[in-house]
N, C-alpha and C positions, 0 to 999 in steps of 0.2 A: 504493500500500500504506500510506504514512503516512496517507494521509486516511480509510480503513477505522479503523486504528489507534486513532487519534485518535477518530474519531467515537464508534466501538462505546467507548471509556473516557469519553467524558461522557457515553454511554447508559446505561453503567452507573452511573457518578457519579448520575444521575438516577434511578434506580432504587432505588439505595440510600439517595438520600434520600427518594423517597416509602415508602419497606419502614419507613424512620425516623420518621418524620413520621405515619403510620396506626397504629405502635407509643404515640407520643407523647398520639394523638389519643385511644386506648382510655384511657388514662391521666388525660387531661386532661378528658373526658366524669366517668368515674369521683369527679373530687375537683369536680364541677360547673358545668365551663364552659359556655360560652354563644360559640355561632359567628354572626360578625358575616362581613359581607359576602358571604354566600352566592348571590347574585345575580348577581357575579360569578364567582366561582368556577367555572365552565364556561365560560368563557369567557376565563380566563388559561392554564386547560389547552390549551385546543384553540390559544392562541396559541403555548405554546412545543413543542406536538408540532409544530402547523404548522413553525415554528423547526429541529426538525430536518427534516422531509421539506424544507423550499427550502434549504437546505445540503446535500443529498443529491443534487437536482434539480439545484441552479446546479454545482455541481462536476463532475455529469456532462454538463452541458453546455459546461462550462468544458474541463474537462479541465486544468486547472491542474496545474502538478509545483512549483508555489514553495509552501517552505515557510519560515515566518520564526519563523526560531528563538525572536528576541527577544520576541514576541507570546507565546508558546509559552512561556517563562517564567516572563511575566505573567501568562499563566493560571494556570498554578502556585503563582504566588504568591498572585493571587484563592483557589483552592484552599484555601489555608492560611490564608487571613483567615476564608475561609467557614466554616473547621473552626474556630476562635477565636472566632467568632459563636455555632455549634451548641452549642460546649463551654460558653460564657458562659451561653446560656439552659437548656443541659440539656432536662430532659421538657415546659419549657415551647415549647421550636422548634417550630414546624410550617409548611407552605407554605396552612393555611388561618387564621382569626382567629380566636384563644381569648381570652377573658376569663374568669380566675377570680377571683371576687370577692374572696375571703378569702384570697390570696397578694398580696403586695407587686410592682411592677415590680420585673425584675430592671436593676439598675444595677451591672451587675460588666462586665469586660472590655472590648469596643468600644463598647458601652451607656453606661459611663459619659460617653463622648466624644462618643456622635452618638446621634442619636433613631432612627432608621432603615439601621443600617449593611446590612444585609443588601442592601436595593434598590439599596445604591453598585454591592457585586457582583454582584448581576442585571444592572445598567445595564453595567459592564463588560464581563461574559460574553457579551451579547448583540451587543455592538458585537465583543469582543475573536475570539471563537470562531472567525465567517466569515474575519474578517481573517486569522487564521494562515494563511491560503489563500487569499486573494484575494478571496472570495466579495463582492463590494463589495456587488451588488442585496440578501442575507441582511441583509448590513449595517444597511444605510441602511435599509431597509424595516421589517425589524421592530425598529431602534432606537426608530423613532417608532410603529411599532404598540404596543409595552414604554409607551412615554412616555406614552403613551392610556392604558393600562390601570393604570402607578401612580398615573398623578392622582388614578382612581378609588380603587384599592385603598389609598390611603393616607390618603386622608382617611376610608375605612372604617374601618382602623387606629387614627387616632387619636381619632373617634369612640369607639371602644372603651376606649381607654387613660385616655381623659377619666373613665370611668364608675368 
């Protein structure tokens, strides 16, 4: 039952932020962005839907009952850096790449301190998630499929950021 729990709250967590994120996107179209790395972009989707079906998969093959608190946490505290990231950039967030010319980088909150906070927590969530559970193959697997996919998506990024 914890592992249903659990799950369907970071499907929703993921829900609500692409409801956020397609809110943002109307937005950020409107004041005349321009989307960079679209070529991937179907491509980091299908990675983290995959992400939940082999946590769905490994667990009921697992059948695992350990739950670890302390991971569980950590996730929450991910949680809360994430909303401190979201809140930092406002209607600029999204989970695709916008460039609007005529706005400045934002350098307020965790932005002042790191160039790419948001990927720490992706990288986290990705490893952290399985763990609460044991799911070690979720783990390990799609930590380095994630790995693959920011090399690309981040040098997308700051391609953009450069302009």
């Amino acid at each position: 039952m914890a592992f249903i729990l659990f799950i369907s709250f970071v499907i929703l967590l993921r829900i609500g932020e692409l409801v956020l994120a397609r809110s943002n996107e109307r937005w950020l179209l409107q004041q005349g962005a321009v989307e960079y790395g679209k070529e991937h972009y179907p491509f980091m989707v299908a990675l983290h839907a995959s992400f939940f079906v082999s946590l769905i998969i490994e667990y009921t093959l697992t059948q695992t009952v350990y739950f670890n608190v302390y991971l569980f946490i950590l996730f929450l505290i991910l949680i809360a850096f994430k909303a401190w990231i979201i809140s930092s950039l406002g209607k600029f967030w999204n989970t695709k790449i916008y460039r609007v010319s005529n706005f400045p980088l934002i350098n307020k909150g965790p932005y002042r301190y790191l160039k790419h906070p948001n990927y720490i927590v992706v990288i986290a969530e990705i490893a952290i998630i399985p763990l609460v559970f044991q799911l070690y193959y979720t783990a390990i697997i799609f930590t380095l499929l994630n790995a693959v996919m920011l090399a690309f998506r981040i040098k997308e990024e700051n391609k953009a950021l450069r302009l």
